[in-house]
C-alpha positions in Angstrom: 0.0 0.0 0.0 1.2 3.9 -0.8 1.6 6.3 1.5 -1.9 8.3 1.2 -0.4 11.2 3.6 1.6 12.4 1.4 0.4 15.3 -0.8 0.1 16.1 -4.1 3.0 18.3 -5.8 2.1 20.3 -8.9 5.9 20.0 -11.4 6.7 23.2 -13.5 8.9 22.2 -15.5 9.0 23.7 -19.3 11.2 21.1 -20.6 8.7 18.2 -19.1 5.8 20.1 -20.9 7.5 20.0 -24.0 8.9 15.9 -23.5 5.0 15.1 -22.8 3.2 17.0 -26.1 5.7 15.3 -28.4 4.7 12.1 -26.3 1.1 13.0 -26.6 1.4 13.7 -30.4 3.5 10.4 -30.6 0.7 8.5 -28.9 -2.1 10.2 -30.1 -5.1 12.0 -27.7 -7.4 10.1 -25.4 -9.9 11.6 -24.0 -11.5 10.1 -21.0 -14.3 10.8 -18.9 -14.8 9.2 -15.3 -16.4 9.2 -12.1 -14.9 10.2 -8.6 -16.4 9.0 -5.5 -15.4 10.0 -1.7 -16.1 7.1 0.9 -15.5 6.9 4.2 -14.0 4.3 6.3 -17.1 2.8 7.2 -19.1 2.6 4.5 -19.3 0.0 2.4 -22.3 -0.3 0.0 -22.4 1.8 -3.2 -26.0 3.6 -1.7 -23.9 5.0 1.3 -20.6 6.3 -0.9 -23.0 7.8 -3.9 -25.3 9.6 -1.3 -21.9 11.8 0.0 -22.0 15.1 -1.4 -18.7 16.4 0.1 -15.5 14.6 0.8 -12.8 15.6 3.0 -10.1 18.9 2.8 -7.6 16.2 0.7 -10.4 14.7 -1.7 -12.0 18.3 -2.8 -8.1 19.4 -3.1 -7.9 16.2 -4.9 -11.0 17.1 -7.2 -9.9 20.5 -7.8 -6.7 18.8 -9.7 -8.3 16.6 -11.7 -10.4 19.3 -13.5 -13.8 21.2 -13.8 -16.4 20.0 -11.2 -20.2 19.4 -12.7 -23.6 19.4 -11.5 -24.8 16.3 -13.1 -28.9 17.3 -12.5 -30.0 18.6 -16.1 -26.6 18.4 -17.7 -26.9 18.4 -21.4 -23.6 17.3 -22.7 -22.1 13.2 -22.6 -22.9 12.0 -19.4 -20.9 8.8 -19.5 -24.3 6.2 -18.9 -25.1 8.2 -15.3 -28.1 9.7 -14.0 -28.4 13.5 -14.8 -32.3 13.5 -13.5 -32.0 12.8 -9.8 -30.7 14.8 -6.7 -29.3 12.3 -5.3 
């Protein structure tokens, strides 16, 4: 197992940004869209980790990394198969 104290470090590096667009262009794009769930210790059935609405200071920093947050209720664009009617 990792060591999940640890935090995340954001790496400026120009060089590295160049080194990973030729490898992108090499490779060609993906684009891939996924879910993010916060769960707590305890929980244990998918009803109890889809009903959280907020994770902890770490997993919304964690969020905030990953890219733009959306409100899936009424969202018009791909949804990826989920729900987009319900609250909850």
């Amino acid at each position: 197992m990792g060591d999940y104290n640890r935090s995340l470090k954001e790496i400026v590096n120009a060089e590295l940004q160049r080194e990973l667009v030729v490898l992108e262009d090499q490779e060609g794009g993906v684009n891939c869209k996924f879910g993010v769930i916060y769960a707590l210790k305890t929980q244990h059935s998918d009803m109890q980790m889809f009903s959280n609405e907020h994770g902890d200071e770490n997993f919304e920093r964690f969020i905030k990394l990953l890219g733009q947050r959306i409100e899936l209720q009424n969202w018009g664009s791909y949804r990826g198969g989920l729900d987009t009617f319900c609250t909850s």
